[in-house]
ROROKOL-274231 format. One line per 8 residues: number of its first residue (from 1); their letters; for each residue y, z, x of N, C-alpha, C, O. Coordinates in Angstrom, 3 decimals, padded with zeros to 6 digits. Atoms other than C-alpha are relative to their C-alpha. Example, Ala and Ser with C-alpha at 12.3 -4.5 7.8 and 13.67 -1.06 7.14 Angstrom:
! ROROKOL-274231
1	AS	-001.190:000.000:000.890:-004.500:007.800:012.300:001.200:000.000:000.900:001.181:000.665:001.936; -001.190:-000.060:-000.820:-001.060:007.140:013.670:001.090:000.730:-000.770:002.198:000.899:-000.261 $
***
This chain:
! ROROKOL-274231
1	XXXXXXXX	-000.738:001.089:000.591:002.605:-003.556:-014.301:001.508:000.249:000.092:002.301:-000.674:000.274; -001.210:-000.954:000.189:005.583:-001.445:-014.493:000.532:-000.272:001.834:001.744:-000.058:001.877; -000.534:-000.320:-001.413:006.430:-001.553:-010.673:-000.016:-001.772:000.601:000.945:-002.416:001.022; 000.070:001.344:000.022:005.028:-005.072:-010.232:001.887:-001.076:-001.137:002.437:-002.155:-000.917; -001.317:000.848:000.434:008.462:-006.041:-012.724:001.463:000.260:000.773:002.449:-000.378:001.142; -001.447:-000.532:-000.927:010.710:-003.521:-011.030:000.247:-000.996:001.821:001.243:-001.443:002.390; -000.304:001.049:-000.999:009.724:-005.529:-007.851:000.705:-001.267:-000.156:001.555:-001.718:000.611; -000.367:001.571:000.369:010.408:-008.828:-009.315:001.533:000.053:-000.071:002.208:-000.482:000.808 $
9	XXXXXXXX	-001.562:-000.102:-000.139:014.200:-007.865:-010.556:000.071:000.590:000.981:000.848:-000.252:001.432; -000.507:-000.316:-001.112:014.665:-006.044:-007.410:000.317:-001.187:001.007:001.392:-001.236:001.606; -000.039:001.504:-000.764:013.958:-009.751:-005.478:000.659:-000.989:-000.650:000.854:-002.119:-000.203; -000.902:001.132:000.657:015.878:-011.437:-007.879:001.563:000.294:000.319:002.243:-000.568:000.875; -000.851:-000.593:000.112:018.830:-009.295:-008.049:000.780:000.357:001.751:001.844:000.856:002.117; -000.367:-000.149:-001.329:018.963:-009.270:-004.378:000.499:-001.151:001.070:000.973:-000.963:002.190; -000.054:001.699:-000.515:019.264:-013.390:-003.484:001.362:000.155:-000.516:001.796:000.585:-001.585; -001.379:000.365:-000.092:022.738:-014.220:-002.512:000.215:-001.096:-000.717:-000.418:-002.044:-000.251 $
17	XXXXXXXX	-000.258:001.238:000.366:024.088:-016.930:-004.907:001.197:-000.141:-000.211:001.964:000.329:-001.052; -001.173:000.041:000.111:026.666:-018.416:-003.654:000.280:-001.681:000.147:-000.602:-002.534:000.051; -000.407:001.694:000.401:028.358:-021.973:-003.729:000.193:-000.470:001.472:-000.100:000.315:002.374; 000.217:001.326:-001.280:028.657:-024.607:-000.782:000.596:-000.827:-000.263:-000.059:-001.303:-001.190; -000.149:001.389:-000.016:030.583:-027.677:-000.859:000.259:-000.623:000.536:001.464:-000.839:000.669; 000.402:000.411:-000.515:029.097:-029.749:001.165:-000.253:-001.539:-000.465:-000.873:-002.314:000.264; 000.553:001.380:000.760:028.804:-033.051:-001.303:000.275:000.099:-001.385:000.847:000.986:-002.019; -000.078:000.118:001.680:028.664:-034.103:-004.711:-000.257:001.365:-000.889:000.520:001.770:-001.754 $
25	XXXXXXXX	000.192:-001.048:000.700:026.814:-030.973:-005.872:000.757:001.542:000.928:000.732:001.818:002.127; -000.888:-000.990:-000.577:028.998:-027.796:-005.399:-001.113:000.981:000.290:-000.769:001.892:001.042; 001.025:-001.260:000.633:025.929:-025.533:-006.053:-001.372:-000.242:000.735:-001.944:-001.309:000.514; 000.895:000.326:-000.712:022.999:-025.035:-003.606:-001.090:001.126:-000.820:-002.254:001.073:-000.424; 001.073:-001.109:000.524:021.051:-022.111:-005.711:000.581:000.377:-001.557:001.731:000.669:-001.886; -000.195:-000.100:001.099:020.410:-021.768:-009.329:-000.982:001.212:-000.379:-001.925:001.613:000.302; 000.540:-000.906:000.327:019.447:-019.014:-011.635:-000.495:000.013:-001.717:000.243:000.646:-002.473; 000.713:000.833:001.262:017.298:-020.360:-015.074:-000.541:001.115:-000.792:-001.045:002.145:-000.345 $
33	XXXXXXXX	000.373:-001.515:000.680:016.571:-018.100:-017.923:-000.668:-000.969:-001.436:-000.013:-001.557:-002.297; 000.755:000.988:001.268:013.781:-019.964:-020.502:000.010:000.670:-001.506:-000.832:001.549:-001.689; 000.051:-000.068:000.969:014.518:-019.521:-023.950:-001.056:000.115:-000.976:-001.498:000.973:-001.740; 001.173:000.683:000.460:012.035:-021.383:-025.038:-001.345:001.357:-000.407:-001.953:001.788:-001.387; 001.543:-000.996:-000.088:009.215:-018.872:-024.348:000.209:000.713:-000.514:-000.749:000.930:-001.255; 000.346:-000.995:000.967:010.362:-016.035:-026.101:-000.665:-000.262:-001.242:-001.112:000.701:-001.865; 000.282:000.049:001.038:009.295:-017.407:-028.794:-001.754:000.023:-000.025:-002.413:000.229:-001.044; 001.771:-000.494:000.097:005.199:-017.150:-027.546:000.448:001.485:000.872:-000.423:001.910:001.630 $
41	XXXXXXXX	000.559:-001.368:-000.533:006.428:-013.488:-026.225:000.205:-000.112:001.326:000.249:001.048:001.737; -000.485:000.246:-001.272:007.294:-014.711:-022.578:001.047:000.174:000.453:001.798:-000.790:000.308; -001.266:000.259:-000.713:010.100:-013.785:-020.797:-000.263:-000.534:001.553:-001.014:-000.101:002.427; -000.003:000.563:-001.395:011.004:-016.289:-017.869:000.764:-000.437:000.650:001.177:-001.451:000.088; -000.756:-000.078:-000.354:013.364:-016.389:-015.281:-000.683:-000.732:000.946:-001.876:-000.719:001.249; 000.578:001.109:-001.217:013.344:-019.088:-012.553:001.119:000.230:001.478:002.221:000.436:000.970; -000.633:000.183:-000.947:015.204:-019.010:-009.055:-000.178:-001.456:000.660:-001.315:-001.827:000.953; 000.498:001.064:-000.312:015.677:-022.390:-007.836:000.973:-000.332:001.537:002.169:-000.271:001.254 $
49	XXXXXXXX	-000.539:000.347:-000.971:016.995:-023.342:-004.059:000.058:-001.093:000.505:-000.933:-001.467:001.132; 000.007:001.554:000.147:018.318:-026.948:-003.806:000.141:-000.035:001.781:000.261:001.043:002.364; 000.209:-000.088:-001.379:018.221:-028.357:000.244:000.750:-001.523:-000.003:000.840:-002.217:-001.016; -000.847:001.001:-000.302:020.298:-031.231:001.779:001.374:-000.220:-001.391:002.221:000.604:-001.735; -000.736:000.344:000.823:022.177:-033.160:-000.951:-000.940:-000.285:-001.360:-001.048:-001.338:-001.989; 000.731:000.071:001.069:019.896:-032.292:-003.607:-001.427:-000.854:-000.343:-001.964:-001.290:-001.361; 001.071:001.677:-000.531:017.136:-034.804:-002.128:-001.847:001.042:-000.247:-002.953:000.508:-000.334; 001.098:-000.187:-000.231:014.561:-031.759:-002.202:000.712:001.767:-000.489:001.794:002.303:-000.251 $
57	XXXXXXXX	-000.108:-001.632:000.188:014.224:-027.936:-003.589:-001.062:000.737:-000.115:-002.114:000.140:-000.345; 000.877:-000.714:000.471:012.251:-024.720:-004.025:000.175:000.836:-001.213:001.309:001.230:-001.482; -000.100:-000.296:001.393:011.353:-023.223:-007.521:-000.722:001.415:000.429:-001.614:001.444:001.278; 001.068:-001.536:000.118:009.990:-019.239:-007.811:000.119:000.141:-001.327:001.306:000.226:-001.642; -000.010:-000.298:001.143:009.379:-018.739:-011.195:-000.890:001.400:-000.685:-002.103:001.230:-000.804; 001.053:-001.148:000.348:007.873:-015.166:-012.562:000.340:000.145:-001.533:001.364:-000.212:-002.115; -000.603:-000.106:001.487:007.758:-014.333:-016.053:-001.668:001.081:-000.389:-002.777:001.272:000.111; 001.199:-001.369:000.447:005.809:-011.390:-018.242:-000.302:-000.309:-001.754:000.627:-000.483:-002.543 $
65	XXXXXXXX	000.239:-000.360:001.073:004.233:-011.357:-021.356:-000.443:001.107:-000.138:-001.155:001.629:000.721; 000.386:-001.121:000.640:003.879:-008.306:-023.710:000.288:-000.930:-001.619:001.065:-001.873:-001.773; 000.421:000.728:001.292:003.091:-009.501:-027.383:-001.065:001.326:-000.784:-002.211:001.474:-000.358; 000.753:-001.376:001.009:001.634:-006.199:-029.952:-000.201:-000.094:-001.492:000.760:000.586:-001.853; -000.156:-000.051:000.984:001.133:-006.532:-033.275:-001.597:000.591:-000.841:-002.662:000.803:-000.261; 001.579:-000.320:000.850:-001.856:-005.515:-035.964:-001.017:-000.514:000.315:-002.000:000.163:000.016; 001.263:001.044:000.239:-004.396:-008.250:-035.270:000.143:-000.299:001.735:-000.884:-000.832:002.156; 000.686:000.323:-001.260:-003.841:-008.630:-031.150:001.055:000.256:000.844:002.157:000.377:000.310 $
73	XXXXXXXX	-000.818:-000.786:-000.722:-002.062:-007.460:-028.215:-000.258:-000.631:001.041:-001.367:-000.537:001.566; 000.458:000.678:-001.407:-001.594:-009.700:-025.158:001.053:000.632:001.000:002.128:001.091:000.614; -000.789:-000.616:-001.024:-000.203:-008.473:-021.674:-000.263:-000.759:001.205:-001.424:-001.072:001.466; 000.793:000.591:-000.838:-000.095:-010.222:-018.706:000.991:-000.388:000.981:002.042:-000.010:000.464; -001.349:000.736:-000.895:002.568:-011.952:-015.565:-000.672:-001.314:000.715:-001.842:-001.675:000.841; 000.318:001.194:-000.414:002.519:-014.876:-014.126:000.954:-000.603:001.122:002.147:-000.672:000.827; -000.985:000.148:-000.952:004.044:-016.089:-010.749:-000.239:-001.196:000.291:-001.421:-001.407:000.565; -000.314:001.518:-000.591:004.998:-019.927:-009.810:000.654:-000.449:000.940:001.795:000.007:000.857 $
81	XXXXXXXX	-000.684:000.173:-001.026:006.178:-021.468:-006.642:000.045:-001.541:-000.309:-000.797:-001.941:-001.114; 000.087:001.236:000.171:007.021:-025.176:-006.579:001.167:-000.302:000.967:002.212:000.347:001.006; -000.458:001.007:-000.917:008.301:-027.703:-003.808:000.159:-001.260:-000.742:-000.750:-002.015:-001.085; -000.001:001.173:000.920:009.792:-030.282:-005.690:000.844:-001.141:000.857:001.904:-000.649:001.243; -000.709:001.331:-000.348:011.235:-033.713:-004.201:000.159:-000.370:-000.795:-000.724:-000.346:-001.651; -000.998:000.639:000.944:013.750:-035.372:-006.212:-000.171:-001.581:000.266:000.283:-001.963:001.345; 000.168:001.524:000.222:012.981:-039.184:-006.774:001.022:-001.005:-000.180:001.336:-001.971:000.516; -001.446:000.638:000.247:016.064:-040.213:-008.702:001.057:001.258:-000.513:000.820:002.461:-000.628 $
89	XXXXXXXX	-001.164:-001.257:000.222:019.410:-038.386:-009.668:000.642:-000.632:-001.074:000.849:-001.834:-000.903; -001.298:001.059:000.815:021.725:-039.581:-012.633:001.032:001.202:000.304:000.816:002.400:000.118; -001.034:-000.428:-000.099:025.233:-038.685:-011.602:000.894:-000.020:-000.391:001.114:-000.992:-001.115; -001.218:-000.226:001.345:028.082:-037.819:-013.219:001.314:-001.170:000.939:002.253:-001.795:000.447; -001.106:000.548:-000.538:030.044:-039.453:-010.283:-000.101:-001.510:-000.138:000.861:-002.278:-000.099; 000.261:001.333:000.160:028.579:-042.589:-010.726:-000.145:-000.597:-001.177:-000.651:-001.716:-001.262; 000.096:000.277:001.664:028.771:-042.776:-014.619:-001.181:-000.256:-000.487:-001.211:-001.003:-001.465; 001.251:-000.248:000.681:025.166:-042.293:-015.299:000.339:000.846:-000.848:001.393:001.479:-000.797 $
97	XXXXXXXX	000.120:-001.160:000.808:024.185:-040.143:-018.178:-001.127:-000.212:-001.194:-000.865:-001.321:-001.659; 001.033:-000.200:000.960:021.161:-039.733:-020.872:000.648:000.737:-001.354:001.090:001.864:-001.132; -000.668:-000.689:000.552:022.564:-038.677:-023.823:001.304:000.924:-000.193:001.559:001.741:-001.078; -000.813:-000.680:-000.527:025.377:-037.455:-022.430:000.179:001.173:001.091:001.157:001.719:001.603; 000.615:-000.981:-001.595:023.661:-035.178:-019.637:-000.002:-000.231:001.263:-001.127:-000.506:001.680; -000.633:000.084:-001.905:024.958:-035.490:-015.835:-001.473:000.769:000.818:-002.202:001.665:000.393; 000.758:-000.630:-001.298:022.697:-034.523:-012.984:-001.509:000.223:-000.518:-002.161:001.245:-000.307; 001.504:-000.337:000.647:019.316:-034.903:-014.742:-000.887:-000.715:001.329:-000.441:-001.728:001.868 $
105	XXXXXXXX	001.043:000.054:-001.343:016.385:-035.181:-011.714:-001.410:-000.368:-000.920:-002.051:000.101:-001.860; 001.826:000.081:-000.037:013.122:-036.830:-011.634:-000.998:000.235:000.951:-001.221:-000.732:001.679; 000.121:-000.566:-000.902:011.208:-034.827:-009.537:-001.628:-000.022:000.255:-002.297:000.414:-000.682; 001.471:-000.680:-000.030:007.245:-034.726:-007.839:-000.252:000.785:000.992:000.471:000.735:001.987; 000.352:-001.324:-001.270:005.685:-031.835:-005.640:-001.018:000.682:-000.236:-002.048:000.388:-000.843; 001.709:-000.913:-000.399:003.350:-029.098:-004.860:000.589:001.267:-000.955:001.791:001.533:-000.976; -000.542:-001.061:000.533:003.507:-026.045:-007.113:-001.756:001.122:000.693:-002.929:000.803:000.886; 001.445:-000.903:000.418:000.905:-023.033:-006.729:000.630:001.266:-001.774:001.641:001.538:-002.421 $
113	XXXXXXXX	-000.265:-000.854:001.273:000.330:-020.602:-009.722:-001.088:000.920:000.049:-002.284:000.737:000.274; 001.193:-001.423:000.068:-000.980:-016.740:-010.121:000.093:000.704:-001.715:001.004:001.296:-002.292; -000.774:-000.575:001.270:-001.522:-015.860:-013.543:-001.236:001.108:-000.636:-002.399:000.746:-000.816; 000.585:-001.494:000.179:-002.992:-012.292:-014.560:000.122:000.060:-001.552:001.145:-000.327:-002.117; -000.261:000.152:001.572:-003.808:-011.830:-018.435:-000.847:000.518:-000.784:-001.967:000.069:-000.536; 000.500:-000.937:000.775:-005.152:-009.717:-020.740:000.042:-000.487:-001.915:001.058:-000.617:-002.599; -000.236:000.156:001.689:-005.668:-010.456:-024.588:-001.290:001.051:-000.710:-002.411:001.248:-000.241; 001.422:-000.770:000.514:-007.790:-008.071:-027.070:000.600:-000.017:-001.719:001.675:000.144:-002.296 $
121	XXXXXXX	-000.611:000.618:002.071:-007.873:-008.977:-031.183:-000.548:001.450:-000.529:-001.074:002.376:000.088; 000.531:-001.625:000.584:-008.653:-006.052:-033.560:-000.587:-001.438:-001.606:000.040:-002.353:-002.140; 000.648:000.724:001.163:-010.961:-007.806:-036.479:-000.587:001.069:-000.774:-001.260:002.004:-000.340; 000.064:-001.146:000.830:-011.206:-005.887:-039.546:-001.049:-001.034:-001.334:-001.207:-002.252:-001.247; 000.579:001.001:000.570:-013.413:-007.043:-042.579:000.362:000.909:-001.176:000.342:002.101:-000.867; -000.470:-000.598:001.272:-012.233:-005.814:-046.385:-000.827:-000.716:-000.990:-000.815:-001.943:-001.091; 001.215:-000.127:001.039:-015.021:-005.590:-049.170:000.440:-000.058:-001.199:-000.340:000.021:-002.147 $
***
């Protein structure tokens, strides 16, 4: 498990991200860090590589749970790929916006997913 993560930041830590401007968006490669999940115990980091003028991208997403406590102990990783085509765009240049949010994408595609996982409970009974 241990070598399986060191791989992962080694391939992360190794992708050139650098800027382009080529169009509206300055930025051809992003680097996403989910909040969200710590909170079930997940850490997840996304690499995302946008293509033309943002019309189409690829997603790698890996992320690990470890979770320990008295009553259950889960362990496990999980790897995501996704081909996403972009449908519509709201742009900042064109005075779209949702709440005040620029560059929001509606996007459909192909994803695959590998997900490895382990859970084991400890059940105790008190008399």
């Amino acid at each position: 498990m241990k070598l399986i993560f060191t791989l992962l930041l080694a391939i992360l830590f190794s992708i050139q991200l650098d800027a382009q401007s080529d169009g509206f968006f300055n930025y051809k490669n992003a680097l996403k860090i989910s909040p969200v999940e710590f909170g079930s115990a997940e850490f997840q980091i996304s690499y995302e590589k946008y293509f033309g003028e943002r019309n189409s991208s690829f997603s790698f997403t890996p992320s690990l749970i470890l979770k320990e406590n008295f009553e259950e102990t889960k362990s496990g990783y999980q790897l995501m790929g996704q081909y996403r085509i972009f449908l519509s765009h709201l742009r900042s240049d064109e005075g779209k916006a949702i709440l005040g949010f620029y560059n929001i994408g509606i996007y459909g595609g192909l994803y695959g997913l590998y997900f490895d996982y382990e859970e084991d409970y400890r059940y105790s009974w008190y008399n």
